[in-house]
ROPASE-280833 format. One record per residue (C-alpha): residue number from 1; residue in three letters; x, y, z. Coordinates in Angstrom, 1 decimal. Layout:
# ROPASE-280833
> NUM_ALA_X_Y_Z
...
# end
This chain:
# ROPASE-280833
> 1_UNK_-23.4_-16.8_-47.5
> 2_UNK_-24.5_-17.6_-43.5
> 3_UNK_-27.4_-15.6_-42.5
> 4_UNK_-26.3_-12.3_-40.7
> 5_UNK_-29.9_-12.5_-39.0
> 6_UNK_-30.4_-13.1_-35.5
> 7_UNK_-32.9_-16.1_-34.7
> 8_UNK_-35.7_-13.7_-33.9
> 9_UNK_-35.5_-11.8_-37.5
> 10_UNK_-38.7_-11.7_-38.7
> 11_UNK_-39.6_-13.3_-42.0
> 12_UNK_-39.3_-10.1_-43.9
> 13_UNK_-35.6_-10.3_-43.3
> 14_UNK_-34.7_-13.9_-44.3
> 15_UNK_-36.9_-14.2_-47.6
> 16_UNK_-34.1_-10.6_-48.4
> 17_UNK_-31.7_-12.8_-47.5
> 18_UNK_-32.6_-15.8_-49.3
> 19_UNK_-34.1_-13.6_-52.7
> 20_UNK_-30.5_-11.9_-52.8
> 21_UNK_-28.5_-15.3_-52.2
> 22_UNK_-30.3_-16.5_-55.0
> 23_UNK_-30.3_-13.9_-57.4
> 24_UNK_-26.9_-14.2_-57.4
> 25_UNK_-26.7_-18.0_-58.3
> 26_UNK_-27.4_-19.9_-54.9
> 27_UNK_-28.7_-23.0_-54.7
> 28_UNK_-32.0_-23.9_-52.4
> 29_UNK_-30.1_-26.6_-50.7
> 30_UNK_-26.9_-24.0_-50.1
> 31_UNK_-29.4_-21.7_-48.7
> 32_UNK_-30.9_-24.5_-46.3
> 33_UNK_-28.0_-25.7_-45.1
> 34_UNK_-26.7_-22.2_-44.3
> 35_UNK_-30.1_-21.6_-42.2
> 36_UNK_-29.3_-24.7_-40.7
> 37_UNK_-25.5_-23.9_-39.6
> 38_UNK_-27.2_-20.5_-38.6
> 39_UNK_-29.5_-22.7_-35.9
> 40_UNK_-32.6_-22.3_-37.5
> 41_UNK_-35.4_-25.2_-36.8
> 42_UNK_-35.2_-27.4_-39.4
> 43_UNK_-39.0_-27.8_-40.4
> 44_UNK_-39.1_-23.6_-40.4
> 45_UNK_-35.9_-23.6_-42.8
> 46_UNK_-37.0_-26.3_-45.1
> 47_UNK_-40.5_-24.3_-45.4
> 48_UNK_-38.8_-20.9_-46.0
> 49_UNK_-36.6_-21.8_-48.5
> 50_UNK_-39.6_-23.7_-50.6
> 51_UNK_-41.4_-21.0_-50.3
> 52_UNK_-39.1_-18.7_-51.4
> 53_UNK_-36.6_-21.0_-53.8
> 54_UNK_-37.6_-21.4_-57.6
> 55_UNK_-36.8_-24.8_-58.3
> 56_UNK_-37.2_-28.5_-58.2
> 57_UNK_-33.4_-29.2_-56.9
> 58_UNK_-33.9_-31.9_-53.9
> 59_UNK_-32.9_-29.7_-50.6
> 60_UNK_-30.2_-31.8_-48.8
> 61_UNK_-31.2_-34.4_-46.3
> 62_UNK_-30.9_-32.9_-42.3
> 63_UNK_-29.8_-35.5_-40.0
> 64_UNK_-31.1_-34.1_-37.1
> 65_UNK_-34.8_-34.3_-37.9
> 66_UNK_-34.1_-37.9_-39.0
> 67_UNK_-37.3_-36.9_-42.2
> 68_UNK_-38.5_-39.5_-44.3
> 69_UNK_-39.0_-38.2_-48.0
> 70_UNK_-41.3_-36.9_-50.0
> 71_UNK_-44.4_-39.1_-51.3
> 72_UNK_-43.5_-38.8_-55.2
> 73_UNK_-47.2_-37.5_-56.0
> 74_UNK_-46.4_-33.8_-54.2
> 75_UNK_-43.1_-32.3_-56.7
> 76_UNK_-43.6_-28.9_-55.0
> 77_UNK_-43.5_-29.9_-51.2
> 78_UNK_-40.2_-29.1_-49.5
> 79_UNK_-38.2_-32.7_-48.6
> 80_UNK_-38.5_-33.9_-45.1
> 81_UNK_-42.0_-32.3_-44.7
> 82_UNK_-45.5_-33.8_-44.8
> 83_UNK_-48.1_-32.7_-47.3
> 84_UNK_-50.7_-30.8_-45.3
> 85_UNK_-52.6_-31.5_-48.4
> 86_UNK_-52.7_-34.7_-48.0
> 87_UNK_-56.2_-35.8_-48.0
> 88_UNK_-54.9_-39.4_-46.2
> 89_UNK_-53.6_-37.6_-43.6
> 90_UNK_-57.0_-35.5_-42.4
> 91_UNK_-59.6_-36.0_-40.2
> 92_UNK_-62.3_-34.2_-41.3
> 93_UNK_-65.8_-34.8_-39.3
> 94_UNK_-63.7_-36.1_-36.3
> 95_UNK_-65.9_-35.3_-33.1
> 96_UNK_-63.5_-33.3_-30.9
> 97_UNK_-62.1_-31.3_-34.2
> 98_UNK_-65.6_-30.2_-34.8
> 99_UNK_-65.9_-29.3_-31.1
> 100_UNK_-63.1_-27.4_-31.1
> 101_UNK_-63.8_-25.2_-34.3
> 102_UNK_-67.4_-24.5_-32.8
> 103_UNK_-65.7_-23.1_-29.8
> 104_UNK_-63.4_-21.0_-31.8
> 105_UNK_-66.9_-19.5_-33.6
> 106_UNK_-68.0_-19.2_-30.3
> 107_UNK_-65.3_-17.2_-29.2
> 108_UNK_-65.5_-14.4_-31.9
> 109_UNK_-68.3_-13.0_-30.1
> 110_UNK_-67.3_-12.8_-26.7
> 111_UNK_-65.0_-10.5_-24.4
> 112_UNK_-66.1_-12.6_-20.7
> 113_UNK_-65.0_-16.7_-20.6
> 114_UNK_-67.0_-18.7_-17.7
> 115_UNK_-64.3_-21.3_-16.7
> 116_UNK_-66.3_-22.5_-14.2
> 117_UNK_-64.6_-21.6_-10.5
> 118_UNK_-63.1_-18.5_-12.5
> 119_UNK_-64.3_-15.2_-15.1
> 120_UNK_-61.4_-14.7_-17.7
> 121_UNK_-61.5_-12.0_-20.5
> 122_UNK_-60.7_-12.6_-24.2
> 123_UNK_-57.6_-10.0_-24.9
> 124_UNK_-56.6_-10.7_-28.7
> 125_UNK_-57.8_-13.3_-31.2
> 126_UNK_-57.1_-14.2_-34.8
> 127_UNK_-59.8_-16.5_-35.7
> 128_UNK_-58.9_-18.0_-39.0
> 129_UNK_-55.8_-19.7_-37.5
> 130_UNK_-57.2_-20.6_-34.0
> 131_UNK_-55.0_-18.2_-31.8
> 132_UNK_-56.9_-16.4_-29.3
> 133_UNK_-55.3_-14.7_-26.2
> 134_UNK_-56.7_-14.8_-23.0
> 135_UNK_-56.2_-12.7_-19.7
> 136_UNK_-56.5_-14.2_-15.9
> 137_UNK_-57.0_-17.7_-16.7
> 138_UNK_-55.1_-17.9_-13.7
> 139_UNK_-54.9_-16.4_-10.6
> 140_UNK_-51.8_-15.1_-9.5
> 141_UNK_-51.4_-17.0_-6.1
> 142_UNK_-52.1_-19.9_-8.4
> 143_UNK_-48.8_-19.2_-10.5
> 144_UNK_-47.1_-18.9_-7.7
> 145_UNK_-47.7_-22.4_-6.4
> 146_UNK_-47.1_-24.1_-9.4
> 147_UNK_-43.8_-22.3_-10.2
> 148_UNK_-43.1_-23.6_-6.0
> 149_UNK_-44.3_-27.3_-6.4
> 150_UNK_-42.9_-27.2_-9.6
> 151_UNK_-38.9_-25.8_-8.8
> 152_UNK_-37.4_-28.6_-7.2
> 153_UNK_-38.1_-31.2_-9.7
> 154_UNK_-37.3_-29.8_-12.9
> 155_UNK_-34.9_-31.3_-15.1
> 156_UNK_-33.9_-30.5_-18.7
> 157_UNK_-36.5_-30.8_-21.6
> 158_UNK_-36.2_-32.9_-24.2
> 159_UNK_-38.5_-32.9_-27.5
> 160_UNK_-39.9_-36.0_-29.4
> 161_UNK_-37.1_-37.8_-31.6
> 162_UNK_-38.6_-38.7_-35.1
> 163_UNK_-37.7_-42.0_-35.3
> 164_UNK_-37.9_-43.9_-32.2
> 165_UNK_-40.7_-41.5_-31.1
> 166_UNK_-38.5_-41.4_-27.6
> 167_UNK_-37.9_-38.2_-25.7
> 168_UNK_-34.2_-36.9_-26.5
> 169_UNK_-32.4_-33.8_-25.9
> 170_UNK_-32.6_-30.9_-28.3
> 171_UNK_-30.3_-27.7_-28.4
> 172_UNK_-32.8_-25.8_-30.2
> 173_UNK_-35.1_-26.5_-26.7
> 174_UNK_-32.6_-25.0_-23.9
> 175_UNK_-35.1_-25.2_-20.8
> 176_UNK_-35.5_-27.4_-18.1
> 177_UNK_-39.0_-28.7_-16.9
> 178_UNK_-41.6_-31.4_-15.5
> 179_UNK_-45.2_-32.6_-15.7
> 180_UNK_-47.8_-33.5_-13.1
> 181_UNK_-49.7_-36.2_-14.0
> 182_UNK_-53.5_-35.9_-14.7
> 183_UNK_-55.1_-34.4_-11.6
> 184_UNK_-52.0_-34.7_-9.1
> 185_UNK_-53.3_-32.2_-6.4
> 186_UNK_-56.5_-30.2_-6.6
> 187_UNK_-54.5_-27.1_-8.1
> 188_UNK_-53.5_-28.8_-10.9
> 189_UNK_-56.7_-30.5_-11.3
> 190_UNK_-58.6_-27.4_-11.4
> 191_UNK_-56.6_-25.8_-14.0
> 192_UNK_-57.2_-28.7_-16.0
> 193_UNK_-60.7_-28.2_-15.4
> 194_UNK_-60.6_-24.3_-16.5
> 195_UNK_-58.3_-25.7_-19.7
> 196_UNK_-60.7_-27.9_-20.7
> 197_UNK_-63.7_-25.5_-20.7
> 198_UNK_-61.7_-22.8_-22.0
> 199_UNK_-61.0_-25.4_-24.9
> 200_UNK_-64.2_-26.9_-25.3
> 201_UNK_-62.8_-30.6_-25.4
> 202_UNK_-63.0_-33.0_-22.2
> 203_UNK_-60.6_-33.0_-19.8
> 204_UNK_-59.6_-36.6_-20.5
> 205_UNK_-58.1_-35.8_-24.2
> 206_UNK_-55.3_-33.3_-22.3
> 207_UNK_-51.9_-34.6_-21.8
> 208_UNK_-50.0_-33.7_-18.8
> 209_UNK_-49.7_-30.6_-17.7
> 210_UNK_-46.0_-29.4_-18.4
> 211_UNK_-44.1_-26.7_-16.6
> 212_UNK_-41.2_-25.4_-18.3
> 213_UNK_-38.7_-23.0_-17.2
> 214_UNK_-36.2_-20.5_-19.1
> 215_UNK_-33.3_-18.8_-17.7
> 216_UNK_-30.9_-16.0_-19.4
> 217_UNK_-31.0_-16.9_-23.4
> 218_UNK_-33.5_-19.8_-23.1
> 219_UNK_-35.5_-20.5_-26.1
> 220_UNK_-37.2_-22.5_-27.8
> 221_UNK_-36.7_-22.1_-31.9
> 222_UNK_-39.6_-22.4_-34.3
> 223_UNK_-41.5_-25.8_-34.5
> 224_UNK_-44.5_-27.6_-34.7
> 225_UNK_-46.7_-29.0_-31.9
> 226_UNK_-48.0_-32.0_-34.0
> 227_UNK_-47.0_-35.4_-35.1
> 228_UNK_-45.7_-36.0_-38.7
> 229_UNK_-47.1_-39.4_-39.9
> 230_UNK_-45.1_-39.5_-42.3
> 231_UNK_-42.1_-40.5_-40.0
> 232_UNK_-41.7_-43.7_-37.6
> 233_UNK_-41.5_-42.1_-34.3
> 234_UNK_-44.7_-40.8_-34.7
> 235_UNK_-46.5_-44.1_-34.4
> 236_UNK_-45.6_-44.0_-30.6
> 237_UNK_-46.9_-41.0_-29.9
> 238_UNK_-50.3_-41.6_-32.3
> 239_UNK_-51.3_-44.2_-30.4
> 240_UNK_-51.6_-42.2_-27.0
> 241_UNK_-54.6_-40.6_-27.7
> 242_UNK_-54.3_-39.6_-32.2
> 243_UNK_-52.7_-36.3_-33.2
> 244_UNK_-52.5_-32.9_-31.1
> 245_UNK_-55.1_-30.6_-32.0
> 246_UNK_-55.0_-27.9_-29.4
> 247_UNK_-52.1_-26.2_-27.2
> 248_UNK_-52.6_-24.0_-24.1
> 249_UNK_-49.4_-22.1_-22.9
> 250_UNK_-50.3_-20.5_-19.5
> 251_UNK_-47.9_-17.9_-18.2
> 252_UNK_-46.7_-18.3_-14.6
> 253_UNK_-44.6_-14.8_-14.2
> 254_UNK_-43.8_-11.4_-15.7
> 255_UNK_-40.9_-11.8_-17.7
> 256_UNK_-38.3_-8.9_-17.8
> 257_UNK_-37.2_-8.9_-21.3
> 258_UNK_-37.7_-11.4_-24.4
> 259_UNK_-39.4_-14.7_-23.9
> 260_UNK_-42.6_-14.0_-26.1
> 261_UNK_-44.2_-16.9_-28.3
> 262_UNK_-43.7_-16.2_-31.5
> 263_UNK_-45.7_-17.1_-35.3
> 264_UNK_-42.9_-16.8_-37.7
> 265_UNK_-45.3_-17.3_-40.7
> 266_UNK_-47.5_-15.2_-39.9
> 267_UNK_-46.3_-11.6_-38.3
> 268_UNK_-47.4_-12.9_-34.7
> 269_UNK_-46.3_-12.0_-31.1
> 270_UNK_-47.3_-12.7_-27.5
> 271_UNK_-45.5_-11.2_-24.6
> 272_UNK_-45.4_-13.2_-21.7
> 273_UNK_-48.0_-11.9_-18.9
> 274_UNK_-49.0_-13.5_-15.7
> 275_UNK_-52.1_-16.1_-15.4
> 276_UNK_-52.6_-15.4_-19.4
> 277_UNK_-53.0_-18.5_-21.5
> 278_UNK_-52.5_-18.6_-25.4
> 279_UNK_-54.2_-21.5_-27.1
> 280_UNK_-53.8_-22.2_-31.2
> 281_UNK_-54.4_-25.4_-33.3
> 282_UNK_-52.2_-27.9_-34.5
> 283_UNK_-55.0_-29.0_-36.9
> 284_UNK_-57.6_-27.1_-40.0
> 285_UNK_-61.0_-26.7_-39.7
> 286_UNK_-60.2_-29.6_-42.5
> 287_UNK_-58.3_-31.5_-40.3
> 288_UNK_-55.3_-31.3_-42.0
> 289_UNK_-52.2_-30.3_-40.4
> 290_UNK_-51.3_-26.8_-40.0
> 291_UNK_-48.2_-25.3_-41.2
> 292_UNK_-49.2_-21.9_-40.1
> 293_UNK_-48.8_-23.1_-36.9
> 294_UNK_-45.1_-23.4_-36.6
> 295_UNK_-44.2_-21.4_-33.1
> 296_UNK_-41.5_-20.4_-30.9
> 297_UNK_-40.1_-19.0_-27.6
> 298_UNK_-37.5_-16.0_-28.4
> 299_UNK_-35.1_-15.9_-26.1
> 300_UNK_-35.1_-14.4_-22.7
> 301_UNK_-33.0_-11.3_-22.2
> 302_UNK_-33.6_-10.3_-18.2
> 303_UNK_-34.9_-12.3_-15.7
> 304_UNK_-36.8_-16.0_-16.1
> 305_UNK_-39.6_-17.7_-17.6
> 306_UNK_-41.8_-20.0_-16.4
> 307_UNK_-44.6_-21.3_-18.4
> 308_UNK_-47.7_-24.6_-18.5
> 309_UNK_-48.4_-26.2_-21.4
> 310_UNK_-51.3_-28.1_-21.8
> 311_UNK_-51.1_-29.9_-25.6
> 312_UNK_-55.0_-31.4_-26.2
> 313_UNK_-55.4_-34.7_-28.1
> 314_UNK_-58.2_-35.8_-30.9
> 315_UNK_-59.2_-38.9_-28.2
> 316_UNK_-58.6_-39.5_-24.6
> 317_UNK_-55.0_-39.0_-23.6
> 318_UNK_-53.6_-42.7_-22.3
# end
């Protein structure tokens, strides 16, 4: 019953796999824990399976995401997931989500972005999600620095542990980076400057920037930029500025083969390409967390990756 799909499959091919597993008398919870043998990120498993499975059988709980359960008052939400329904858990009318939305609008009708000491041109947007694509955010000599200043201290990445809110290890996140912090040299404080008017939201609400870097098979498997609430390391990580609403992913190099960010849920692919940035929400227009947002890096097949990320809070960053 294991998946014969590569991590990369597109959807198409797992909801086969799941529909024929459970025509022929498969449980949800069998099929999730396959996935999850298979390597797949637990929040994109749980959320394939629910959206596929028929039934109300409680899926099995995953130790590794260390989920709390469901709130009893949502029977058709996938354990160890928040309700993006969940009124209590928007923030409609906040000041910086309306900020951002209105620079999405503003967006659909441009091609040219001023960022201020730099011209950048739109490349490819889908507008209902947040995604938009842009070319020469960054100049190439300007890669090339950060890649330089940014070699020598990279160690490996770690991702956000659920419970404590600490930074762990993860296997599904083999790459090894660092972060400046806010305006370290005047490089890295002017790209913040060009992320935050390519954003719309002050500088101030940006975290870090954060260079990662991917070598031969490096990837990063499908996950979610935001913060559950719903689970106690989250609380941590709230309190440092509210939820992520924004991320930025600046490519520093041409990548040789693979490494593209991928949108599992909904038939999206960028290919790496030097000085480019791809920014998406975290969050609705509602405020409400979005599951459409779920991302990933595939993994490299030639040559190296090196990326920024700039993640964007609701309030100043502290």
């Amino acid at each position: 019953m294991r998946p014969e799909v590569t991590r990369s499959s597109p959807s198409a091919a797992l909801d086969l796999w799941l529909r024929e597993n459970l025509n022929r008398g498969c449980s949800p919870g069998q099929l999730l824990q396959s996935l999850l043998d298979a390597g797949y990120a637990p929040e994109f498993a749980r959320a394939l399976v629910h959206r596929t499975g028929p039934g109300p059988e409680v899926f099995p709980h995953d130790p590794h995401t260390h989920q709390n359960r469901l709130k009893p008052e949502d029977p058709h939400a996938p354990e160890g997931l928040h309700n993006p329904n969940d009124p209590h858990a928007g923030h409609a009318g906040h000041p910086s989500l309306q900020a951002w939305w209105s620079r999405i609008d503003a967006l659909a009708g441009t091609r040219r972005l001023d960022l201020g000491d730099r011209v950048a041109r739109v490349a490819a947007r889908q507008m209902d999600h947040g995604i938009v694509f842009v070319r020469e955010v960054l100049a190439q000599d300007e890669c090339d620095a950060i890649v330089e200043q940014s070699a020598p201290r990279i160690e490996r990445s770690t991702v956000v542990d659920p419970v404590s809110g600490a930074s762990v290890p993860d296997p599904r996140r083999t790459s090894h980076g660092t972060f400046f912090e806010a305006g370290a040299n005047p490089l890295i404080g002017a790209v913040e400057a060009r992320l935050a008017r390519l954003s719309g939201l002050p500088r101030a609400h940006g975290e870090g920037l954060q260079i990662l870097h991917y070598t031969l098979d490096g990837e990063y498997q499908p996950h979610f930029d935001y913060f559950d609430p719903t689970v106690s390391g989250s609380t941590r990580q709230l309190e440092r500025g509210g939820q992520r609403i924004v991320t930025i992913i600046v490519y520093l190099n041409e990548v040789e083969g693979g490494g593209a960010t991928v949108f599992p849920e909904l038939g999206l692919e960028f290919l790496p390409e030097k000085g480019a940035a791809l920014m998406f929400a975290s969050l609705t227009r509602e405020g409400r967390l979005q599951p459409l947002s779920l991302h990933g890096g595939t993994p490299v097949t030639a040559g190296t990756k090196w990326i920024a990320t700039r993640w964007i809070r609701l309030d100043p960053y502290v």
